[in-house]
ROKE-350664 format. One record per residue (C-alpha): residue in three letters; x, y negated, z negated. Coordinates in steps of 0.1 Angstrom, whole numbers, plus 2048, in hexadecimal, padded with zeros to 3 digits. Each point is the difference from the previous one (the first is absolute). Layout:
ROKE-350664
+-----+------+-------+-----+
: res : east : north :  up :
+-----+------+-------+-----+
: ALA :    X :     Y :   Z :
...
+-----+------+-------+-----+
//
This chain:
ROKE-350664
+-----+------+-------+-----+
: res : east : north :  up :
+-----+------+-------+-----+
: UNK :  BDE :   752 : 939 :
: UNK :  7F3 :   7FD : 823 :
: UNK :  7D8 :   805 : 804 :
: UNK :  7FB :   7F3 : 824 :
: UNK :  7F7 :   824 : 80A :
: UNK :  7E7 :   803 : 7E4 :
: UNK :  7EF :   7DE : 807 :
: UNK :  7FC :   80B : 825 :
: UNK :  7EF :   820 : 7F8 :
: UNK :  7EA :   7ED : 7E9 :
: UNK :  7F5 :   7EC : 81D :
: UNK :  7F5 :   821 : 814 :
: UNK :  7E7 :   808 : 7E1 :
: UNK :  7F2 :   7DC : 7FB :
: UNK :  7DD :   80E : 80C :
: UNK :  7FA :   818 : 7E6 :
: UNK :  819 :   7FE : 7E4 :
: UNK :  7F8 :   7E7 : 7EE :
: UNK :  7E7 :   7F1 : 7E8 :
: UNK :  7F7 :   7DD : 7FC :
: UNK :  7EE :   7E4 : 7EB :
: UNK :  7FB :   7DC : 801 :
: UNK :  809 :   7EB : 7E6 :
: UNK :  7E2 :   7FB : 7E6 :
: UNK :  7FE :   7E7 : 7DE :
: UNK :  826 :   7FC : 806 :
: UNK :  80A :   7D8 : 7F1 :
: UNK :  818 :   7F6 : 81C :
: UNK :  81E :   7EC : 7F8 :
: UNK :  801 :   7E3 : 818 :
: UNK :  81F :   7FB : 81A :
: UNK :  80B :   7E0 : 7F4 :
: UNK :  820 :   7F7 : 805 :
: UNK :  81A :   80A : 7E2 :
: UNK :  81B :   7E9 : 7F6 :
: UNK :  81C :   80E : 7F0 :
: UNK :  819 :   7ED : 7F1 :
: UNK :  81E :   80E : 7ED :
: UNK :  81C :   7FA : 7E6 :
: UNK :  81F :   81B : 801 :
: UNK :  808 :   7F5 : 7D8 :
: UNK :  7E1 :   7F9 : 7E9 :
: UNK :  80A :   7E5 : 7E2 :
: UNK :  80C :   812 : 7E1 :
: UNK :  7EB :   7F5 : 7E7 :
: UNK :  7FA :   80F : 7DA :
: UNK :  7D8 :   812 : 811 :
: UNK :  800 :   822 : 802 :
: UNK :  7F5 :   829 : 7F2 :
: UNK :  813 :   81F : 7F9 :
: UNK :  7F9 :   81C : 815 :
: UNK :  80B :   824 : 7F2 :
: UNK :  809 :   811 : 81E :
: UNK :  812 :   828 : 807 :
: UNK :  80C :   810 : 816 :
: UNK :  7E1 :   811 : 811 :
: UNK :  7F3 :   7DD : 80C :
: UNK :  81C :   7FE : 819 :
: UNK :  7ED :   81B : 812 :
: UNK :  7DC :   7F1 : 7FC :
: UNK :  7F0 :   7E2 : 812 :
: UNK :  7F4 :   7F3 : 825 :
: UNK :  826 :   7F9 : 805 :
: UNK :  813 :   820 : 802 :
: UNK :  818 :   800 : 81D :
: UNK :  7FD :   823 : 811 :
: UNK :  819 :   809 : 81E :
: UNK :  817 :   817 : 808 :
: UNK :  817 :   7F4 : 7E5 :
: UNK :  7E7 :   7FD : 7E5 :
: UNK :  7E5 :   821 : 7FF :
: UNK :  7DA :   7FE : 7ED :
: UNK :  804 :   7FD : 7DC :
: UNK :  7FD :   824 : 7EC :
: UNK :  7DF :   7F2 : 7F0 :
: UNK :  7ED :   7F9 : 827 :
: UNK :  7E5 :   7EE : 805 :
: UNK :  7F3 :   7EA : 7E0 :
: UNK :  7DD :   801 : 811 :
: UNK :  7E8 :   81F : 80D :
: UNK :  7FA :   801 : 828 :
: UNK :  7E0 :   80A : 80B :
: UNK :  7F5 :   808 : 822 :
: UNK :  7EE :   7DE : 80D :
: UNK :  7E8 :   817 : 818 :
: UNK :  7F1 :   811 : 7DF :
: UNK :  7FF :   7DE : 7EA :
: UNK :  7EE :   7E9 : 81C :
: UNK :  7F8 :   7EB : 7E5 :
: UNK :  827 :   7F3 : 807 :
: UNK :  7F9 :   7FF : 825 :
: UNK :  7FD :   7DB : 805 :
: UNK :  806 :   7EB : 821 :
: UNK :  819 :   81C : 80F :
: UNK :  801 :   822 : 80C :
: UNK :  810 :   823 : 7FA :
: UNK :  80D :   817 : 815 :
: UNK :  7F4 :   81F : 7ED :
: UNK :  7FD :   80D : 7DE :
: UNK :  827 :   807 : 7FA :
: UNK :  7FE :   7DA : 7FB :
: UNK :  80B :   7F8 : 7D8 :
: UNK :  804 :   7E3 : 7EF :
: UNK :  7FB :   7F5 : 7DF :
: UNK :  7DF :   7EC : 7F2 :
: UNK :  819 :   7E0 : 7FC :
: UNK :  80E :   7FE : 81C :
: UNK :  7DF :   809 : 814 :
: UNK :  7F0 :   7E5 : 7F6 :
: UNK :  824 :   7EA : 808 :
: UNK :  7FB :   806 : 822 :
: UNK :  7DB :   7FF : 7FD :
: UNK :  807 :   7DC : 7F8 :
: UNK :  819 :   7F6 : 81A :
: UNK :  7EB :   815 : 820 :
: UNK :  7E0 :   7EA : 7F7 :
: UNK :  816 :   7E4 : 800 :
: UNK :  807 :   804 : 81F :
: UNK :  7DE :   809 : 80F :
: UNK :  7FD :   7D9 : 7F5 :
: UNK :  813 :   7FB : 820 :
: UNK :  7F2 :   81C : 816 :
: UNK :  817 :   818 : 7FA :
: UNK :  7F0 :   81D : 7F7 :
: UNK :  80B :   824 : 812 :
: UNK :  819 :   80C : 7E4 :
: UNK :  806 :   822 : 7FD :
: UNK :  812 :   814 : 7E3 :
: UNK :  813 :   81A : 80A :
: UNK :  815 :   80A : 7E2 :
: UNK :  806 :   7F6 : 7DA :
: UNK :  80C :   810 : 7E7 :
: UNK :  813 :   824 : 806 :
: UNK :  808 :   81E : 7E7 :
: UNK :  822 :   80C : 803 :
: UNK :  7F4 :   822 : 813 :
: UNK :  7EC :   7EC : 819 :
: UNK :  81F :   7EB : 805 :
: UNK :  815 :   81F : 804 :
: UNK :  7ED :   80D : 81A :
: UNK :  800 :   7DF : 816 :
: UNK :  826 :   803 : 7FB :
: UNK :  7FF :   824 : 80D :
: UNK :  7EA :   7F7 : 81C :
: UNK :  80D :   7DF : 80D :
: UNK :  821 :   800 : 7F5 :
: UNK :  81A :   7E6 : 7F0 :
: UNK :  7FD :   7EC : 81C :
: UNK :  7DD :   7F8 : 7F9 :
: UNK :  7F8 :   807 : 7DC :
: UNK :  812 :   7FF : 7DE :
: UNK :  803 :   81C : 7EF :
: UNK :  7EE :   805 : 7E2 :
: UNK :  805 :   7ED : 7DE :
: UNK :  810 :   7E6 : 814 :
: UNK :  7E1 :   7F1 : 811 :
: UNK :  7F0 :   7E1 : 7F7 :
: UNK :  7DF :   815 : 809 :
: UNK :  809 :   817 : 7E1 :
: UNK :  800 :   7E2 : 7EC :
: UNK :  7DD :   7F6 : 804 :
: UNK :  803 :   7DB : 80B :
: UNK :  807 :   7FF : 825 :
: UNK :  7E4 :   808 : 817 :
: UNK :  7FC :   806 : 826 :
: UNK :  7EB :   7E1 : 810 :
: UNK :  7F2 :   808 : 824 :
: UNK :  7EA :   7F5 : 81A :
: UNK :  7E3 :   810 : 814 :
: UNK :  807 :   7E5 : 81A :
: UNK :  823 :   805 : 805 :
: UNK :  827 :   804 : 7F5 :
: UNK :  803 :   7EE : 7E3 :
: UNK :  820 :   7ED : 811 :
: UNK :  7E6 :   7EF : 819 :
: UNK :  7D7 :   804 : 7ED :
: UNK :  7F7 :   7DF : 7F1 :
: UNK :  803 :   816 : 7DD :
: UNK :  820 :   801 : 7FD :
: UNK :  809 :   7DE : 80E :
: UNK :  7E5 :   7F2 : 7E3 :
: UNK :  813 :   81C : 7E9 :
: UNK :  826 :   7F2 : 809 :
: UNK :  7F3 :   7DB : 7F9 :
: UNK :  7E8 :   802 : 7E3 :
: UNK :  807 :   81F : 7EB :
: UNK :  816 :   7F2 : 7E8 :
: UNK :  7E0 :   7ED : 7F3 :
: UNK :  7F8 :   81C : 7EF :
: UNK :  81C :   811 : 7F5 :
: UNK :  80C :   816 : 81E :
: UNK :  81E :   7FD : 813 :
: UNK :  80B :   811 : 825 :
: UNK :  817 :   815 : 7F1 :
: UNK :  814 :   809 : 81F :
: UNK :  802 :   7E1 : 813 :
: UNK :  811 :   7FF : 822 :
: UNK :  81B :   7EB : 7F8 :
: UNK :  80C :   810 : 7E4 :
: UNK :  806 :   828 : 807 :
: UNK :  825 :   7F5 : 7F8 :
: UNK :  7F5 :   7FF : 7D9 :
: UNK :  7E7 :   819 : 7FD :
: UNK :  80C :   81B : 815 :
: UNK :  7DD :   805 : 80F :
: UNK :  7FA :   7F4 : 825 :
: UNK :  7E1 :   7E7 : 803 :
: UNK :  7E3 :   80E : 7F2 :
: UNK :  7DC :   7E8 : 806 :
: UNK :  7ED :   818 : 7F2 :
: UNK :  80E :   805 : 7DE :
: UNK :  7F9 :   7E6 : 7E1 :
: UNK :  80A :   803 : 7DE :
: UNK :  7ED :   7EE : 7E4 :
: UNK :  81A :   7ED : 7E6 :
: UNK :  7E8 :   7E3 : 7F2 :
: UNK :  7FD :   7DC : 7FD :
: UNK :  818 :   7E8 : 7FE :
: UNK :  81A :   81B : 810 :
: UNK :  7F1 :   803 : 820 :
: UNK :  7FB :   7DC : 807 :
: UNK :  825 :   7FC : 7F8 :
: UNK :  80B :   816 : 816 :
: UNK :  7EC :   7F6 : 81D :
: UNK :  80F :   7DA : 7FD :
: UNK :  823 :   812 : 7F8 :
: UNK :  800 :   81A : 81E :
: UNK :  807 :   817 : 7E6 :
: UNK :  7FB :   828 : 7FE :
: UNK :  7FE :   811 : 7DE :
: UNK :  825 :   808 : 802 :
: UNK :  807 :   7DD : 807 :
: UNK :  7E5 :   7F4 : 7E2 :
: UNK :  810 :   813 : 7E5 :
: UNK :  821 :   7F6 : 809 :
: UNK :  7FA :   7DF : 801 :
: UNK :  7E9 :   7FE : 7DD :
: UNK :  81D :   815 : 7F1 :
: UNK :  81E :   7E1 : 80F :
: UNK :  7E5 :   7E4 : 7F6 :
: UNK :  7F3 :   812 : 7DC :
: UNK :  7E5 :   7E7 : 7FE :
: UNK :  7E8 :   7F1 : 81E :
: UNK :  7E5 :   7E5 : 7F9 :
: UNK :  7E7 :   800 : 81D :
: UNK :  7DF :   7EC : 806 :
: UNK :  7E4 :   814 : 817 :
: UNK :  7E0 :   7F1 : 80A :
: UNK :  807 :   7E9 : 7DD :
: UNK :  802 :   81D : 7EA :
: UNK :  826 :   801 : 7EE :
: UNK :  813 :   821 : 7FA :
: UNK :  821 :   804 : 7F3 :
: UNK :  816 :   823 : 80F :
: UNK :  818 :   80A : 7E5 :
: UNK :  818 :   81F : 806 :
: UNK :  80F :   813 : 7E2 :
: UNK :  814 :   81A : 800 :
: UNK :  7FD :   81D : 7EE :
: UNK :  817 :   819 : 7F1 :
: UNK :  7F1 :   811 : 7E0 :
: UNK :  7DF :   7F8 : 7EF :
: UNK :  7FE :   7E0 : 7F1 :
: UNK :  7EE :   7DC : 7FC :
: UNK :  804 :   7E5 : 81C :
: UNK :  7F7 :   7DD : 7FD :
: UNK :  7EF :   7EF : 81B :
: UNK :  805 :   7D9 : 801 :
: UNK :  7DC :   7F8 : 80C :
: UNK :  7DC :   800 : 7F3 :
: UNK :  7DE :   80C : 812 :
: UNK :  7F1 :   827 : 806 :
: UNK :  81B :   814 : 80E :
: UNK :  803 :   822 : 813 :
: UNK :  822 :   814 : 7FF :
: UNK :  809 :   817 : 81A :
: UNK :  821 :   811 : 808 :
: UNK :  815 :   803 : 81E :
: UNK :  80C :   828 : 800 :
: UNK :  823 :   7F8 : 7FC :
: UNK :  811 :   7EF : 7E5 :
: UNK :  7E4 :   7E2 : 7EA :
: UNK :  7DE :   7F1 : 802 :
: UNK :  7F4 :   7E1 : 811 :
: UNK :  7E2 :   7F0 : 7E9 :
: UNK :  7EB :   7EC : 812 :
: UNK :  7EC :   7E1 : 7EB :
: UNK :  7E2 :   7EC : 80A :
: UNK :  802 :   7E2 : 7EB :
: UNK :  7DC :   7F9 : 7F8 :
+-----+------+-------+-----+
//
């Protein structure tokens, strides 16, 4: 899913494409150093809830592994997109190139969160060139760029309505001090590089700077420390089944469970949880013991 011939003609129409606001009554999250400390095997111990859990919720949740093995869930996107140009309200700290631009409200104010971050350090030319995709609109970038450049449609992360486009109005995101602050600080805030460089062996996709998916809090920050990709991740928590990790001194435990038929699962851990699936074969539920 090449995009570099995209990302140069949105270059040629920095001028006058796009529209822009600062960041206003944002709370910024300072850029103090995380720790992250980690346990691959939590201590049994008698704790715990019962989730009941189906069949549907392996399709549902910030990680759903979409390539060209595993297509966009039937169900789409859990959350409405809107285009950011018409809702400046969401326009916060970063750019868009025009109105096409869709994202949903959460994840808006996601990267609302992490751009004002990083105007904290000066960095502050970010430019949103794509979010979220209907299957038509993917279809036609298929038709008109080709495999070699785009995925066809229902088997884009884009169609899924987590991954977004990150620019600059400086320069290539491979050399702008965007997407060097992007590479070392996004997993802060739940985004990852999706397509790293070093890792077009596993994901099929040749390195993309530009493109960053959103998967959440603890699992970004582990796979930043692990080198990890989301192909990687959810092989690994599925080999591990449970992963105790400390960030910035909040503790989370990572269970996997697979999932075959509707049912009740019982999670060895206490705290609020969130429960997402992984668009294959279980759920990973994710607790923040409180």
């Amino acid at each position: 899913m090449k995009k570099w011939v995209f990302c140069l003609l949105v270059l040629l129409v920095l001028s006058y494409a796009f529209v822009k606001f600062k960041a206003s009554d944002l709370s910024i999250i300072p850029l103090h150093k995380i720790t992250l400390t980690e346990e691959n095997s939590p201590t049994p111990t008698d704790r715990g809830f019962t989730i009941k859990v189906t069949q549907e919720q392996v399709y549902q949740g910030d990680l759903l592994l979409v390539n060209q093995d595993h297509p966009v869930p039937d169900q789409g996107p859990a959350e409405e997109a809107v285009s950011l140009a018409q809702h400046r309200e969401l326009l916060q700290g970063f750019s868009v190139l025009d109105n096409t631009v869709r994202l949903s409200e959460r994840l808006a104010g996601k990267l609302a969160e992490m751009v004002a971050a990083a105007g904290e350090d000066g960095v502050n030319h970010f430019l949103i060139t794509s979010g979220y995709r209907d299957e038509q609109r993917q279809d036609e970038l298929y038709r008109q760029m080709g495999a070699e450049y785009a995925m066809p449609a229902g088997y884009s992360e884009h169609n899924l309505g987590l991954s977004l486009d990150i620019g600059s109005s400086q320069a290539e995101m491979n050399v702008a001090p965007e997407g060097q602050w992007l590479k070392e600080n996004a997993w802060r805030y739940g985004f990852v590089l999706r397509y790293p460089e070093n890792k077009t062996a596993v994901t099929g996709i040749q390195y993309e700077p530009w493109h960053f998916r959103y998967v959440g809090l603890p699992h970004s920050a582990i796979m930043q420390k692990n080198d990890m990709v989301l192909e990687e991740y959810l092989d690994y928590l599925k080999d591990k089944q449970a992963v105790k990790v400390e960030v910035n001194g909040q503790t989370y435990q990572v269970f996997y469970f697979p999932v075959t038929d509707d049912g009740t699962i019982r999670v060895p851990a206490e705290g609020s949880y969130e429960i997402s699936g992984n668009n294959r074969d279980g759920v990973v539920v994710t607790v923040h013991e409180e």
